[in-house]
C-alpha positions as CSV (number, residue, x, y, z in Angstrom):
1,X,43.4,142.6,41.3
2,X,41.8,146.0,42.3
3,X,39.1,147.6,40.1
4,X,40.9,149.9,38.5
5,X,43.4,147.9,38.1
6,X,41.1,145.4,36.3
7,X,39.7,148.2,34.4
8,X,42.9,149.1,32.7
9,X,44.0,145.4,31.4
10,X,40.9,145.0,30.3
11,X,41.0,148.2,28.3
12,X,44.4,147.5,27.0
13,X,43.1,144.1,26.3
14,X,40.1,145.3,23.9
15,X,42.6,148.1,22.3
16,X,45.3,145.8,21.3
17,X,43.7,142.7,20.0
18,X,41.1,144.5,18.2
19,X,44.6,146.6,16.4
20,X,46.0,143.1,16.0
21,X,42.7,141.6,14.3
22,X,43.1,144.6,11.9
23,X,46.6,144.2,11.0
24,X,45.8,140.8,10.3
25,X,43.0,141.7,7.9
26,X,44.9,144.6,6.5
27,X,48.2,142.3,5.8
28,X,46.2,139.3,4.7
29,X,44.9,141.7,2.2
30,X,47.9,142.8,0.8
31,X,49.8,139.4,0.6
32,X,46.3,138.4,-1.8
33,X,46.9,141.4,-3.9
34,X,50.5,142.1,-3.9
35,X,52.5,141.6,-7.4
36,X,53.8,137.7,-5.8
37,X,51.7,136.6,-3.1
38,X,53.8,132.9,-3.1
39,X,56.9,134.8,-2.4
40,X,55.0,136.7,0.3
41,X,53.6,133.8,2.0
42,X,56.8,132.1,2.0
43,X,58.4,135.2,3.8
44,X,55.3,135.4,6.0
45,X,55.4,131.6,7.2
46,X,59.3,132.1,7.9
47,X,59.1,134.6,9.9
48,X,56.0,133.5,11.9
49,X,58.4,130.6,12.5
50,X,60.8,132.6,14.0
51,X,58.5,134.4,15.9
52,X,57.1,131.5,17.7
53,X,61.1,130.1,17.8
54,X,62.1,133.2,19.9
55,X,58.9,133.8,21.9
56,X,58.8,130.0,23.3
57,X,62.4,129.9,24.7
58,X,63.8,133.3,26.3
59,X,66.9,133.4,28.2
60,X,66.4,133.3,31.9
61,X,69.3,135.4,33.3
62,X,67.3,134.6,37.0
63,X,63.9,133.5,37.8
64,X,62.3,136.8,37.9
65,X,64.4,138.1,34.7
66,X,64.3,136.6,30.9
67,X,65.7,138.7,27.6
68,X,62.9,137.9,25.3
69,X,64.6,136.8,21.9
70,X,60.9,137.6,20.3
71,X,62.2,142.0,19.6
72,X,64.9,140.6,17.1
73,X,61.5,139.5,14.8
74,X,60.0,142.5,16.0
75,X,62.4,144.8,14.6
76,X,63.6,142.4,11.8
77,X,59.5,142.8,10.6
78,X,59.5,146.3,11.5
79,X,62.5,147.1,8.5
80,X,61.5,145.1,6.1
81,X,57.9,144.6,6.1
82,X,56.2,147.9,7.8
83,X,54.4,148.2,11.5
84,X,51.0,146.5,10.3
85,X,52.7,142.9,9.6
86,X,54.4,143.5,12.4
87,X,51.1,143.8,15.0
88,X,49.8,141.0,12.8
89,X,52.6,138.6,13.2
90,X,52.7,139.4,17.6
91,X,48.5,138.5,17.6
92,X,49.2,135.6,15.5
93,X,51.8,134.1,17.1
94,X,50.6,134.4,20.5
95,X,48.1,130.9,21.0
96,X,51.7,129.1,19.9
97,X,53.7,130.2,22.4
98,X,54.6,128.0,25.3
99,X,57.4,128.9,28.0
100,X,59.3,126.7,30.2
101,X,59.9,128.8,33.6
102,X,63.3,128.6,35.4
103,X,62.0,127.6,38.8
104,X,62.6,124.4,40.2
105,X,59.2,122.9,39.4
106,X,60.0,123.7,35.3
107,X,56.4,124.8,35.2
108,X,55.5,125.4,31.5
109,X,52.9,128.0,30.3
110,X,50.8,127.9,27.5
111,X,47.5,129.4,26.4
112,X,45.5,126.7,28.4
113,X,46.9,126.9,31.9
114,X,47.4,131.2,31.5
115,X,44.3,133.2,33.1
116,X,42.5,134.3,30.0
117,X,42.9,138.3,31.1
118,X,46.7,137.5,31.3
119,X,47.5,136.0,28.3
120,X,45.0,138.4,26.2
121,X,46.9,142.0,28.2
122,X,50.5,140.8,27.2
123,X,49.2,140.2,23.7
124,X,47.1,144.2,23.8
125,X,50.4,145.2,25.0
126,X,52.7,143.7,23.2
127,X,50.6,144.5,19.7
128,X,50.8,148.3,21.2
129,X,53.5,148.6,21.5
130,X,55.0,146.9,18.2
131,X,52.5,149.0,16.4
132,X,53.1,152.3,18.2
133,X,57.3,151.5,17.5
134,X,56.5,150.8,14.1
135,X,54.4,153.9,13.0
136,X,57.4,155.9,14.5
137,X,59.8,154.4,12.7
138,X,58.4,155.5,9.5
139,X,57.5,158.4,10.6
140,X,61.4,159.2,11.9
141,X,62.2,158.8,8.1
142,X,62.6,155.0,8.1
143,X,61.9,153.2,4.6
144,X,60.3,149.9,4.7
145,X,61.6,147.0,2.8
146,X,65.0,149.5,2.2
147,X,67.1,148.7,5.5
148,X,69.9,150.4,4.6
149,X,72.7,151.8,6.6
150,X,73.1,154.7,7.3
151,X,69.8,155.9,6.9
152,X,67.8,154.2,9.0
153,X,70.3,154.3,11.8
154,X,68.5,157.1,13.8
155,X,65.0,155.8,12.8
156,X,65.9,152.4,13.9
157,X,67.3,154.0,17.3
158,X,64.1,156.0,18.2
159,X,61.9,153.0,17.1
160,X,63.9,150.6,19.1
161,X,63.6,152.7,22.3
162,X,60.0,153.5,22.1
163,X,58.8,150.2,21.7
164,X,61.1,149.3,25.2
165,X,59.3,152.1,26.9
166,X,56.0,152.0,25.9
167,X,56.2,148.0,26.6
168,X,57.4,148.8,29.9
169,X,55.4,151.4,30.5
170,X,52.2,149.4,29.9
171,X,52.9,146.7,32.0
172,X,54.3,148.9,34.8
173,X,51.1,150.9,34.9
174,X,49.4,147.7,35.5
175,X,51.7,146.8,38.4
176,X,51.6,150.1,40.2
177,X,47.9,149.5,40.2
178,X,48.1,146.2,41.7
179,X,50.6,146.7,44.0
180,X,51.3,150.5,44.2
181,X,55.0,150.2,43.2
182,X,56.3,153.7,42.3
183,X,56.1,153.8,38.8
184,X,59.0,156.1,37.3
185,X,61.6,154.3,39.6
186,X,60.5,150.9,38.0
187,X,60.6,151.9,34.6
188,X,63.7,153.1,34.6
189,X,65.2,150.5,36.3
190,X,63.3,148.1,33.8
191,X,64.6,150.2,30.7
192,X,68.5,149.7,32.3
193,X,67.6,145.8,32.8
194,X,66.9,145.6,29.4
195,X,69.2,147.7,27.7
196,X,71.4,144.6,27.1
197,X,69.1,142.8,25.6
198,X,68.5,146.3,23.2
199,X,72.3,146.1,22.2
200,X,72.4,142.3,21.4
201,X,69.5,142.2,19.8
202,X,69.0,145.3,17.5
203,X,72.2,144.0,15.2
204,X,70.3,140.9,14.5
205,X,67.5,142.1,13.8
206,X,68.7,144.4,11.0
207,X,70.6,141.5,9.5
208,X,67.4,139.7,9.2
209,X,65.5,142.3,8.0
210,X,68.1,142.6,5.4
211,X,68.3,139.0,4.3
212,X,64.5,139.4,3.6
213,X,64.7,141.8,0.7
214,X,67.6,140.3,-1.0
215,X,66.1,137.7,-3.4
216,X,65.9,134.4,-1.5
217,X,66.9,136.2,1.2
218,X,64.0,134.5,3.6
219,X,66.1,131.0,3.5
220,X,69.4,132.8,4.5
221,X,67.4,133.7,7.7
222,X,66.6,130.3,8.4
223,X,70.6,129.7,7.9
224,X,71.6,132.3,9.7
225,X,69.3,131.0,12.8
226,X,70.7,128.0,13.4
227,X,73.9,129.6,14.8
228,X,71.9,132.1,16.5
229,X,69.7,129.2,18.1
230,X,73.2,127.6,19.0
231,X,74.8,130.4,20.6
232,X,71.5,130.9,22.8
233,X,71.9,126.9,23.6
234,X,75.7,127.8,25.0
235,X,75.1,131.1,26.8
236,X,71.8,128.9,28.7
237,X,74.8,126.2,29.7
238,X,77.1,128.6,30.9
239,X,74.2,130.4,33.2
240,X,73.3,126.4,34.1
241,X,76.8,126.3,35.1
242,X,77.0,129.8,36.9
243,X,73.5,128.8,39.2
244,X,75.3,125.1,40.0
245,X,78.4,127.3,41.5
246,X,76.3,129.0,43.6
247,X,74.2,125.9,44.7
248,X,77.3,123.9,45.4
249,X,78.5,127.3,47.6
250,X,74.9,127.2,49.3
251,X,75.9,123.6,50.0
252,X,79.5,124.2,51.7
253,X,77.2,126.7,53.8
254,X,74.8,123.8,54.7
255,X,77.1,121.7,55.9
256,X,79.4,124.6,58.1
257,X,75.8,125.2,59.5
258,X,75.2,122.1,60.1
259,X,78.1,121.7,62.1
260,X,77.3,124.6,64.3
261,X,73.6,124.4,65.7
262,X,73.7,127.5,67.0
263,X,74.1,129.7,63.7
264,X,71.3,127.7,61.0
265,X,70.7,130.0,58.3
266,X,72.9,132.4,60.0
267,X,74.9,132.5,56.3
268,X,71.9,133.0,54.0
269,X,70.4,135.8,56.4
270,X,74.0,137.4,56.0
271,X,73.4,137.3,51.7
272,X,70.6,139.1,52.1
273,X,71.0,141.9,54.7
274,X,74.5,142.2,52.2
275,X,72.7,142.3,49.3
276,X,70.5,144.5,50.2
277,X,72.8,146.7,51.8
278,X,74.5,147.1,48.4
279,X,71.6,147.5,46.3
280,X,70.5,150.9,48.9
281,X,74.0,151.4,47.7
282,X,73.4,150.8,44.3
283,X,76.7,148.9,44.3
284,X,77.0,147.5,40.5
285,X,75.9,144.0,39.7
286,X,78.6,142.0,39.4
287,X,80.2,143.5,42.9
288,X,76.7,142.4,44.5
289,X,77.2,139.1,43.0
290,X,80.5,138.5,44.7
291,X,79.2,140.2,48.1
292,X,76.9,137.5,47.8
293,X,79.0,134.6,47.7
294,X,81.4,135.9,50.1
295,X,78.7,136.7,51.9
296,X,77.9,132.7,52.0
297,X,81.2,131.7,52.6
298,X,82.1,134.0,55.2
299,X,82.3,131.7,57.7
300,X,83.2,128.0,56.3
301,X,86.3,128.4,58.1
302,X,84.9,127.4,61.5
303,X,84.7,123.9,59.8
304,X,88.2,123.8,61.1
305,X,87.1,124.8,64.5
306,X,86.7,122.8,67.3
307,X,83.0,121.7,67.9
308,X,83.4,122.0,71.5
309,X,84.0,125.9,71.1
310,X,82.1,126.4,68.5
311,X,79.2,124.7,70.7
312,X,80.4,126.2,73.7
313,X,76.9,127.3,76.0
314,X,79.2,129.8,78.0
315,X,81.3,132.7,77.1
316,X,84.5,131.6,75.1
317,X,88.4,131.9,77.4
318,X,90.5,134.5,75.7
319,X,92.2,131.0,74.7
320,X,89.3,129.9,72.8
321,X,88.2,133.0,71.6
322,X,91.6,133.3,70.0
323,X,91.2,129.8,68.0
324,X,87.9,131.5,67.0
325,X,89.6,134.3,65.4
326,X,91.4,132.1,63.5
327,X,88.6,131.4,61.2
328,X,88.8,133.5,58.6
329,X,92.5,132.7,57.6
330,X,91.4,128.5,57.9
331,X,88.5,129.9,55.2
332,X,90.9,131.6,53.2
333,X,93.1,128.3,53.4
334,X,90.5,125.6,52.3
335,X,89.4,128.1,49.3
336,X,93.3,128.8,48.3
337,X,92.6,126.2,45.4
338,X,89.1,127.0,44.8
339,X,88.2,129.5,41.6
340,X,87.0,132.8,43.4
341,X,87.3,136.1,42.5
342,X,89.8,138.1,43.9
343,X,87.1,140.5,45.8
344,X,85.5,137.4,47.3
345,X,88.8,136.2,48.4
346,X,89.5,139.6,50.4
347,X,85.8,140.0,51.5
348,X,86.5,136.0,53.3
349,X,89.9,136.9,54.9
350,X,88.6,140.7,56.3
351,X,85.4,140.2,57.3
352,X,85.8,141.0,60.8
353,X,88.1,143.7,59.9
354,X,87.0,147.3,61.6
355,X,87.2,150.2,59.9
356,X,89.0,151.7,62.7
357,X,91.8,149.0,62.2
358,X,91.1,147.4,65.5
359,X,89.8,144.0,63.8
360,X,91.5,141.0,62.5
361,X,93.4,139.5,60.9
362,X,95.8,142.3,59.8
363,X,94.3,145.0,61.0
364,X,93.4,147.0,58.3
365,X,91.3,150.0,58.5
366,X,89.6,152.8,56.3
367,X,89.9,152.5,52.6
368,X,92.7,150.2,52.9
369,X,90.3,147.3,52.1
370,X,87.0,147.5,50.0
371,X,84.1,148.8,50.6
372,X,82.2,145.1,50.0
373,X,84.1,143.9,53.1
374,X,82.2,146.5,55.4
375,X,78.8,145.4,53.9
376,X,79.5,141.9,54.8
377,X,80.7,142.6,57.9
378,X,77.7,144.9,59.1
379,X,75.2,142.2,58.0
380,X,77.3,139.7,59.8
381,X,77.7,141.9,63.2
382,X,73.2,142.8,62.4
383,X,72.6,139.0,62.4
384,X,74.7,138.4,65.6
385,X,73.1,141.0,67.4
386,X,69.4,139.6,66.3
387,X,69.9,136.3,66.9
388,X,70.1,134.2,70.4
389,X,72.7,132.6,71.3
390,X,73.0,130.3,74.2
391,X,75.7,132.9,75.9
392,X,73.6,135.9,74.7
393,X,70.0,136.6,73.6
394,X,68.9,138.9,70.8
395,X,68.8,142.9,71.0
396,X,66.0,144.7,70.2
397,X,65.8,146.5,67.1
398,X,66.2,150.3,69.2
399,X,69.3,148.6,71.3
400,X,70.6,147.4,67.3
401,X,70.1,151.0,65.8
402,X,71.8,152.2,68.7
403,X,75.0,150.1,68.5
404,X,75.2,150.9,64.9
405,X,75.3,154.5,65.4
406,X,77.9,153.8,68.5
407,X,80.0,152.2,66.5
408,X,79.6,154.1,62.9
409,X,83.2,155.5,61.9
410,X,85.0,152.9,64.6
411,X,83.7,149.1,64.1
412,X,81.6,150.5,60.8
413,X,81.8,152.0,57.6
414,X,79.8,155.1,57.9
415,X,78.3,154.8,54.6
416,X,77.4,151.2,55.2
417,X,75.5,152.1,58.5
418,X,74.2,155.3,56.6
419,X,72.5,153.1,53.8
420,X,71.5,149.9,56.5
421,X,69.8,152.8,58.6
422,X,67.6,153.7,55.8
423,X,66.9,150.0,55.3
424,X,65.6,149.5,58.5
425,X,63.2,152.9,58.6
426,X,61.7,152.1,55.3
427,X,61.0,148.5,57.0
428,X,59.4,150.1,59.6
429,X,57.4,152.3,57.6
430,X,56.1,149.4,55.2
């Protein structure tokens, strides 16, 4: 970490903990004093329960991207209970939280194995920001312990966003001080990550806040979580289920490439020129997705090829060259009974389609096909070019650039080699 860098989490550190020590003290104060301080407790020991429940197992939609369950107590707090509580239950929670990652080591974190500086920022900022969401809430005309509808609709809105963006503000400062990442970009790409989370989330929240004032209301919560814990526990499965798809496509590709010693890794290194392709294209997530796995399975149909051609040192007869071409249609054959989407389907059968119509199979061209089958096909046609082949070495990066404008409008999309163009110059500028 850089100085300044250092400077600021330990400043946000000092800030939030010391908050969170006084919203202890000051809601510790009024359970003592209030009119039933056994009720209170009860409804403080419940939800400081559910706050440890939902901070110890988010949902990991990848490695790199969990939602954190943990807002639904924040908001549920914020209604019911006021932005003091809140803060207090965040500091007070945080020792007992310990989080399984989603990597293949299943690494879990806890207090004892986080750096000290780590664990004690994400508790400044997350008592910040709870805090901060809370007084704003009230202060938008919100009522605590009164979560009606409509009225605290709008307050509940504005809250809800400002704790997203000063949460992600906070930590995004930090990282643009580590690693200089441009910091409006991030947030707002961070604010549209989450914004799912937001919609799922916010419901639930209200419904617990407003189990808490009804009399008794704190046991209905503990009801009502059990489903909620169970629905978590089948949306994990089905993500399980969605990750062994891909490994088991990342394992047809291993053994296609294992089969052709000339192309190893050839497959992979096509995903991620695609996917990167279509991100500078800001191509929506799920179309990324299937660019991805077509992207994979591209080329399993040359397990239906020959190894003698496929291995071939020389340059391939027009003979063999036409059994190459084959490939794609064998691909689309062995995957005829397999459950693809339609769009990975066509991305398989026209990948070495042109958009000048001079490809194969059919010989489509322009818009007549979609726009994902061009970014495969350009990451395929870059790796080619890049990679040596017994028959043909690699181009240089200027010869590559070169080709690529050549061949923009005829062999190319010309949106495609627009956005892979800018790919490559911000490489070179890095």
């Amino acid at each position: 970490m850089s100085r300044s860098s250092k400077i600021y989490a330990n400043f946000i550190s000092v800030i939030g903990i010391t908050l969170g020590l006084y919203c202890i003290y000051s809601y510790l104060n009024l359970i003592i004093h209030c009119n039933n301080p056994k009720e209170e407790m009860v409804q403080f020991a419940i939800l400081l329960v559910l706050y440890i429940v939902c901070r110890c197992f988010p949902i990991y939609i990848r490695d790199d991207y969990a939602i954190d369950m943990s807002f639904i107590c924040n908001l549920a707090t914020v209604l019911c209970k006021g932005p003091i509580a809140a803060a207090a239950m965040v500091l007070i929670s945080t020792p007992f939280e310990v989080v399984h990652s989603n990597t293949e080591e299943r690494t879990t974190y806890h207090i004892f194995n986080t750096p000290p500086i780590k664990t004690a920022f994400n508790a400044g900022n997350y008592v910040i920001s709870v805090y901060v969401s809370g007084l704003i809430y009230v202060a938008a005309g919100g009522t605590v312990g009164a979560p009606d509808l409509p009225a605290i609709l709008f307050p509940g809105i504005l809250s809800t966003f400002a704790f997203f963006l000063l949460n992600g503000s906070i930590l995004l400062l930090l990282f643009s001080l580590i690693d200089k990442i441009p910091f409006f970009p991030a947030l707002f790409k961070t604010l549209i990550d989450f914004l799912p989370n937001i919609v799922a989330a916010a419901p639930i929240g209200y419904f617990i806040a407003k189990f808490m004032v009804m009399d008794g209301g704190e046991y209905l919560v503990l009801l009502f979580m059990l489903p909620l814990m169970l629905a978590r526990y089948s949306f994990v499965l089905y993500l399980d289920v969605k990750q062994n798809y891909y490994n088991m496509v990342k394992t047809l590709t291993a053994a296609l490439e294992a089969k052709d010693q000339y192309t190893e890794g050839h497959s992979h290194r096509v995903e991620t020129y695609a996917e990167q392709i279509a991100k500078k294209m800001r191509r929506p997530s799920y179309e990324i997705e299937n660019i991805k796995v077509a992207a994979l399975l591209h080329d399993i149909g040359k397990i239906g090829i020959d190894d003698k051609i496929l291995n071939k040192p020389d340059r391939l007869t027009e003979e063999e060259r036409a059994i190459i071409m084959t490939h794609p249609q064998i691909s689309a054959n062995i995957l005829k009974n397999v459950k693809l989407n339609n769009a990975v389907r066509t991305a398989i059968l026209h990948h070495h389609e042109r958009y000048d119509g001079e490809g194969y199979p059919e010989h489509t061209k322009g818009d007549e096909i979609p726009l994902e089958v061009y970014i495969i096909a350009l990451a395929d046609a870059y790796d080619a070019m890049t990679s040596n082949r017994p028959y043909c070495g690699s181009l240089t990066d200027e010869q590559v650039v070169e080709i690529l404008k050549a061949e923009s409008g005829k062999q190319f999309h010309p949106k495609v080699v627009a956005a892979f163009l800018e790919l490559l110059d911000e490489v070179e500028k890095l």
